[in-house]
C-alpha positions in Angstrom: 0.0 0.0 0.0 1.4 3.6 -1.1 2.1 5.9 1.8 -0.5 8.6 -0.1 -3.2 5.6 0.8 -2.0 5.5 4.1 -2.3 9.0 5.1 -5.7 9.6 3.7 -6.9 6.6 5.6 -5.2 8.0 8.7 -6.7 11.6 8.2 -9.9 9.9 7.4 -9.6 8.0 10.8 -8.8 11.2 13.1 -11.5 13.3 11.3 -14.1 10.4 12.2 -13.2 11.3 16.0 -12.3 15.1 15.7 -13.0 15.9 19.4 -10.5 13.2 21.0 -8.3 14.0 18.3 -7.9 17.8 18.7 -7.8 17.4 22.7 -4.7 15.3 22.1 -2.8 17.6 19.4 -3.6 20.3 22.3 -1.6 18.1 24.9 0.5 18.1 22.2 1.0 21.6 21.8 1.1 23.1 24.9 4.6 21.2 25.7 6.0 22.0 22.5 5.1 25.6 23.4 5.9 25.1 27.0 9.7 24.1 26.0 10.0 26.9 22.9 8.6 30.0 25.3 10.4 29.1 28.7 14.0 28.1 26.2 13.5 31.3 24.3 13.0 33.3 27.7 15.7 31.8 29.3 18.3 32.3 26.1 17.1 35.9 25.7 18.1 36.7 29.4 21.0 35.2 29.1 22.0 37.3 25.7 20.5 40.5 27.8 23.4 40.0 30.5 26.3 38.8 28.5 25.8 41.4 26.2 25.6 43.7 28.9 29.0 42.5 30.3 30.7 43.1 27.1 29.8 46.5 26.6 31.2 46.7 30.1 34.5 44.8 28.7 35.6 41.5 29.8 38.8 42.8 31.4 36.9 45.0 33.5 37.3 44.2 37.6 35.3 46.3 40.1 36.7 46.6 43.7 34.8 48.2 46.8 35.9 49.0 49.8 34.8 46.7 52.8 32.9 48.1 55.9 31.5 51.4 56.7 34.7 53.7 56.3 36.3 51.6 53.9 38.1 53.7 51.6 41.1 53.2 49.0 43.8 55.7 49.1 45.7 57.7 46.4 48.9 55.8 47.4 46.9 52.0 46.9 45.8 53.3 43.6 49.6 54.0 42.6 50.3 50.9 44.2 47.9 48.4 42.3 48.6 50.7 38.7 52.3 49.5 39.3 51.4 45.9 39.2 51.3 43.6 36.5 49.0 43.0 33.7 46.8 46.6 35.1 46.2 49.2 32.2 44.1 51.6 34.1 42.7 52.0 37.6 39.5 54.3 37.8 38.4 55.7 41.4 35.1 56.4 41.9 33.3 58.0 45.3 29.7 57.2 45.5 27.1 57.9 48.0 23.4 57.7 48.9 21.4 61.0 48.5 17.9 61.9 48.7 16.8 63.9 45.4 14.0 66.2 44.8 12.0 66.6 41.7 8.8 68.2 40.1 7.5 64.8 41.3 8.6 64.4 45.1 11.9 63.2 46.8 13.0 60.2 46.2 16.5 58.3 47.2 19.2 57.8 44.4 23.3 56.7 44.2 25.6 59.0 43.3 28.9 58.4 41.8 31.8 61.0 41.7 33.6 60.1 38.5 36.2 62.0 35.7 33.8 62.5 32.7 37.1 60.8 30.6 36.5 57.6 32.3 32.4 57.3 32.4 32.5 55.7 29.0 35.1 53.0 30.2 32.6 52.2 33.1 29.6 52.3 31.4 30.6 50.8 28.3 29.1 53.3 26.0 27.8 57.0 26.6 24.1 57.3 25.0 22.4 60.7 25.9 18.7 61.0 25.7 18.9 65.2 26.3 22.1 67.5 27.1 25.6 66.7 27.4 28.4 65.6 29.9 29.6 67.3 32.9 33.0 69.4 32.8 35.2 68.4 35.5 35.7 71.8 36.5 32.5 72.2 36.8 30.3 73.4 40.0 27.1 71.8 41.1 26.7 69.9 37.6 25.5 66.4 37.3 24.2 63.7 34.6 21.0 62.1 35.9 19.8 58.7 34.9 16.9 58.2 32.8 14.9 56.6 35.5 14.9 59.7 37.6 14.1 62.3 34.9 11.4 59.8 33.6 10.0 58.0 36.8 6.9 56.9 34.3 6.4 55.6 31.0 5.2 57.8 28.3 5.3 60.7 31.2 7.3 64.3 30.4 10.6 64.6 32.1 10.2 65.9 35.9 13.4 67.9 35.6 14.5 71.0 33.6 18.3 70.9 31.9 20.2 74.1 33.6 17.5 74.3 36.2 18.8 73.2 39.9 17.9 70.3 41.8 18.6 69.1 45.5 20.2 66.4 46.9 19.5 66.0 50.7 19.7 63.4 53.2 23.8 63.2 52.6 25.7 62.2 55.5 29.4 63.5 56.4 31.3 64.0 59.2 30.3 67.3 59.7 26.4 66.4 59.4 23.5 66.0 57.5 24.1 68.0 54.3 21.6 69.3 51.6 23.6 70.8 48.2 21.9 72.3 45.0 22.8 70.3 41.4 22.5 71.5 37.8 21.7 68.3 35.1 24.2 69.1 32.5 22.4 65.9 30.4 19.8 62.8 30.7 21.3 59.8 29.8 19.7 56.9 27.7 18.3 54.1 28.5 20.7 51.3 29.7 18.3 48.5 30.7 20.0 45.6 32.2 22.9 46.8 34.5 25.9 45.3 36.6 28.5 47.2 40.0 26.7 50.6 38.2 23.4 51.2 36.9 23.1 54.2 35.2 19.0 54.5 34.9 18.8 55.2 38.2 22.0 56.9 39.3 23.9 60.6 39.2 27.0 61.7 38.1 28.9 64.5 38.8 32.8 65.2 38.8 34.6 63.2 41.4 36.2 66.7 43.2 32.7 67.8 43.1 31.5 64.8 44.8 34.9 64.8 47.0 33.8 68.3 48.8 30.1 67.4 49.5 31.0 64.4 51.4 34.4 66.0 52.7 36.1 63.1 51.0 39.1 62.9 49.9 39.3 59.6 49.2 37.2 56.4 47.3 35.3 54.1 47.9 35.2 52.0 44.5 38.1 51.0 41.9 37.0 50.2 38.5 40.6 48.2 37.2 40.9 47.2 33.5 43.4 44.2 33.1 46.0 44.4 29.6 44.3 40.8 28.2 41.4 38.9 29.0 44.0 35.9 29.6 45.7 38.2 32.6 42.0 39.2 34.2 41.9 36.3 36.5 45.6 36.6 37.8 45.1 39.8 38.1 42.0 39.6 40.2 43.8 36.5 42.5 46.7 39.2 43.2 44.3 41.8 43.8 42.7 39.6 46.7 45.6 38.3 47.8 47.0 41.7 48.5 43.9 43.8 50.2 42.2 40.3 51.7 38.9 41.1 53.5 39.5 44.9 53.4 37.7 44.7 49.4 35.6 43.2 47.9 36.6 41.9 44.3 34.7 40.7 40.9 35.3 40.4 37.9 33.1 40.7 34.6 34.9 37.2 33.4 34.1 35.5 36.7 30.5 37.0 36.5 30.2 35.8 32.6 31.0 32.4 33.5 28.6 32.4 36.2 25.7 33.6 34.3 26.3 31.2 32.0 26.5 28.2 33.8 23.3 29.0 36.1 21.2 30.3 32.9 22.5 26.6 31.3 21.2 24.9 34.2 18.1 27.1 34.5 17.8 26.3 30.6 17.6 22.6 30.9 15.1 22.4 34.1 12.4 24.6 32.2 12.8 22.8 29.3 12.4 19.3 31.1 9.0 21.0 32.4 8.0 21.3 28.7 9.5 17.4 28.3 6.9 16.3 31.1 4.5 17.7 29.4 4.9 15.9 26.2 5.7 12.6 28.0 1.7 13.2 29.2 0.4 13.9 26.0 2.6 10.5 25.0 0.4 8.9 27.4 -2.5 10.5 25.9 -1.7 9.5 22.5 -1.3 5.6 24.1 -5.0 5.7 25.8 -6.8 7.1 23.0 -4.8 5.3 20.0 -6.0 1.8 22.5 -9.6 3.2 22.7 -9.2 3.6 18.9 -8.0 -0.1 18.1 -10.9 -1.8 20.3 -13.4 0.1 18.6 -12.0 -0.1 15.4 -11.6 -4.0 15.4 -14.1 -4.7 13.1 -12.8 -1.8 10.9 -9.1 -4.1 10.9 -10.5 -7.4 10.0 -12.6 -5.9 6.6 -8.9 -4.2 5.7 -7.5 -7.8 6.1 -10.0 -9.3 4.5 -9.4 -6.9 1.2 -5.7 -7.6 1.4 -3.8 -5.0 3.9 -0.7 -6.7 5.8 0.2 -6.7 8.9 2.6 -4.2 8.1 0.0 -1.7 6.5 -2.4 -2.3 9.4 0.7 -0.9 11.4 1.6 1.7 9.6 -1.9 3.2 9.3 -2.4 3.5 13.3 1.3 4.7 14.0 0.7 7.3 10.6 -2.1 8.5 12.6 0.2 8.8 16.0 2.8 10.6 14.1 0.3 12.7 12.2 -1.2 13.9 15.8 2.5 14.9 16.8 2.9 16.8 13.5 0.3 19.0 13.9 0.7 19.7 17.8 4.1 20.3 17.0 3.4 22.6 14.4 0.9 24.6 16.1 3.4 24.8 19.2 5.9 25.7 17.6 3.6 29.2 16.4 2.3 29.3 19.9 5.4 28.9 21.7 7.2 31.5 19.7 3.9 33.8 20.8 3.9 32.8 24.1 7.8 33.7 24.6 6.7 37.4 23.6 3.5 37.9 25.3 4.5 36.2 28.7 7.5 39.1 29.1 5.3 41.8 28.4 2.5 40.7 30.8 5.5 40.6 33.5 6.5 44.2 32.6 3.5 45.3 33.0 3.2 44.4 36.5 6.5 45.8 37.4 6.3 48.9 35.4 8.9 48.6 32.5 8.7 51.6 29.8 7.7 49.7 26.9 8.7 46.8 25.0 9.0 43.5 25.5 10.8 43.6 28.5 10.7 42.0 32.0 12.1 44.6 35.4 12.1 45.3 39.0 13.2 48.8 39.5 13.4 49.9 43.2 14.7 53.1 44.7 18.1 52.5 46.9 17.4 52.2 50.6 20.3 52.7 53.7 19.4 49.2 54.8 19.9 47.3 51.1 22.8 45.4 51.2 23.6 46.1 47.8 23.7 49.4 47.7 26.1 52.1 49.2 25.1 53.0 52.8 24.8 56.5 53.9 28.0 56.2 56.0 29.5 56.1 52.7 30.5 51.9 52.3 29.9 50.6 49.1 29.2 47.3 47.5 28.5 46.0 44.2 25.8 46.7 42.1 23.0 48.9 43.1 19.6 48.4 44.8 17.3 49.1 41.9 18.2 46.7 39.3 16.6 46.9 35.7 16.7 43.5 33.4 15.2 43.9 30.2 15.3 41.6 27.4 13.8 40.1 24.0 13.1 36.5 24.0 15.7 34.4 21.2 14.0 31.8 19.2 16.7 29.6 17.6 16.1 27.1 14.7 17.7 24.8 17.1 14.9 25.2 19.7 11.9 24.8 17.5 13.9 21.9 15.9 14.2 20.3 19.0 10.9 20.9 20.4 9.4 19.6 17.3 11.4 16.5 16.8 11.1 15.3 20.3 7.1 16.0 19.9 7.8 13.5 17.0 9.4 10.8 18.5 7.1 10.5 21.4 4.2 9.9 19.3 6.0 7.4 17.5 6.9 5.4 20.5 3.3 6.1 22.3 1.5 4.9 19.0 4.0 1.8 18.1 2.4 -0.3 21.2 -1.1 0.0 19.9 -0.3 -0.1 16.0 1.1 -3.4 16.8 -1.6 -4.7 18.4 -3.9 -3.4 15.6 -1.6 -5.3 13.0 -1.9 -8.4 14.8 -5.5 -8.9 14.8 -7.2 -11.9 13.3 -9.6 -11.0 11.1 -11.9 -14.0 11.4 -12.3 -12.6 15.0 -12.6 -9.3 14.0 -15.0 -9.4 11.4 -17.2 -11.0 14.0 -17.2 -8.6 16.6 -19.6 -6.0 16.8 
């Protein structure tokens, strides 16, 4: 019998029991979509981050000085600049301060930074309004985009050249409160490591020296000569100031990320294999339903001439044929689903737009990621932004697909064979 025969007789069959069918191709489906979305979610946080760290650069360690009054001295600076495989050492002074907008007061970092090294720690400069600060400059500042646009769609709730107030800023002499002129808005960055610029301000580092009375820092940014020499270098760096700073690397963070996303990839996309390993079962009960009621059905095809081996082939075409088409359809709604499940999560935490998932939350005195008041600092910040786009991969729909295949072949082979090996004398008898 010609496989064209076959598969009419097998689309013939499933349209004679359309509602059992479909509810199978669903079960189908939904794990075929379940492994594409939750893959494609996983891989396009994953890409979100590395491709974060590289704009960063890959040679890039961040140091931070331990405790409350850590600090790092202009001598230590000499002193690590003078060791091997360093190219450049880039102090930094941040500190907590309350800011005050059109919209109310809300708490923010700021970092005290040469404008010649704010690319090298960002990675890029992208400006949304304005410009940079000068270093000689008085009072001046570059704000994030989070705190000129605190909502989506909303007008900026500060004016360019118009002053602001930072308050709330402790130093030894006291509480301070100090006036601040945005030079520039920068862009959005979106997902951020040690610095995020959405939610942060800059301003020149003697600026930031004299409000705190300062003279000092707080965090090192250290770029190594090769990526080869970035881990030495980071060993030698902890070998040297011990418990007195804490040290990371981009490269250490890299290879973290990747290994915990590779992990996180296969246990979602084992959820998705459960899934199909149900509808396998499914496609095992109703392909049995289908050969005890069809008995009589098998004994006329015998009787007319079809093999054992056509009988098979016509109830395992109908198996693979349910896989097919579940697959197919998963494959569209998993691709879908990978898109419209990010953008439901944004907007319950309030991303701008996009498909993008966030949590943004203002820096608090207690976070231990943040810098304290008392000046101590620590990696990252507490409001963290992670947006992303989901990656579909011709590998993932591939693989989704094929193993969609596979278990209907080997949940339909079980009853196909037991279909082929009925006798017809018996099953032209039944009823």
């Amino acid at each position: 019998m010609n496989p064209k025969d076959i598969l009419k007789l097998s689309l013939q069959g499933m349209s004679q029991r359309k509602l059992r069918t479909g509810l199978t191709v669903l079960t189908v489906m939904i794990g075929v979509a379940t492994i594409i979305a939750l893959i494609s979610l996983v891989t396009g946080v994953t890409a979100s981050i590395t491709q974060s760290l590289d704009t960063i650069g890959p040679t890039t360690i961040y140091m931070s000085a331990s405790g409350p009054d850590g600090i790092f001295t202009n001598a230590q600076i000499s002193e690590i600049e003078s060791l091997p495989n360093v190219s450049s050492v880039i102090p930094m002074l941040r500190f907590s301060a309350n800011i005050t907008t059109s919209t109310g007061s809300s708490s923010t970092t700021v970092l005290g930074i040469e404008n010649s090294s704010l690319e090298s720690v960002l990675g890029k400069l992208d400006y949304s309004s304005g410009t940079l600060y000068s270093d000689s400059g008085t009072g001046q500042a570059l704000l994030g985009y989070g705190i000129a646009y605190p909502s989506s769609g909303a007008a900026p709730n500060i004016a360019l050249d118009q002053p602001l107030y930072l308050s709330g800023i402790m130093t030894p002499a006291g509480v301070k409160t100090v006036p601040i002129v945005p030079t520039g808005i920068l862009g959005v960055y979106g997902t951020s490591f040690f610095v995020d610029p959405d939610t942060s301000i800059f301003m020149p580092l003697t600026q930031a020296e004299s409000i705190i009375d300062k003279y000092s820092y707080n965090v090192l940014v250290i770029k190594a000569t090769s990526l080869n020499s970035t881990s030495a270098l980071s060993t030698l760096l902890s070998d040297i100031f011990g418990n007195s700073a804490v040290i990371l690397s981009v490269q250490s963070i890299t290879s973290t990320v990747s290994s915990i996303t590779g992990t996180l990839s296969l246990l979602l996309g084992s959820i998705g294999g459960i899934s199909l390993i149900v509808a396998g079962i499914g496609i095992l009960s109703i392909m049995m339903v289908s050969v005890s009621e069809r008995t009589k059905e098998i004994g006329i095809l015998k009787s007319i001439g079809f093999k054992q081996r056509d009988i098979m082939l016509l109830f395992l075409s109908e198996a693979v044929m349910i896989g097919v088409i579940g697959g197919m359809v998963g494959m569209v709604a998993g691709a879908g689903g990978s898109y419209i499940l990010p953008a439901l999560l944004s907007s319950h935490s309030g991303t701008s737009s996009g498909f993008s998932g966030s949590s943004t939350a203002a820096p608090t005195t207690s976070s231990p990621r943040g810098f304290s008041r008392n000046g101590s600092a620590g990696f990252g910040s507490s409001s963290s932004s992670v947006s992303f786009s989901p990656v579909i991969t011709v590998q993932t729909l591939l693989l989704a697909f094929t193993i969609a295949i596979l278990i209907s072949v080997a949940a339909g082979a079980y009853p196909a064979w037991k279909a082929s090996k009925v006798d017809p004398i018996i099953a032209l008898r039944s009823e």
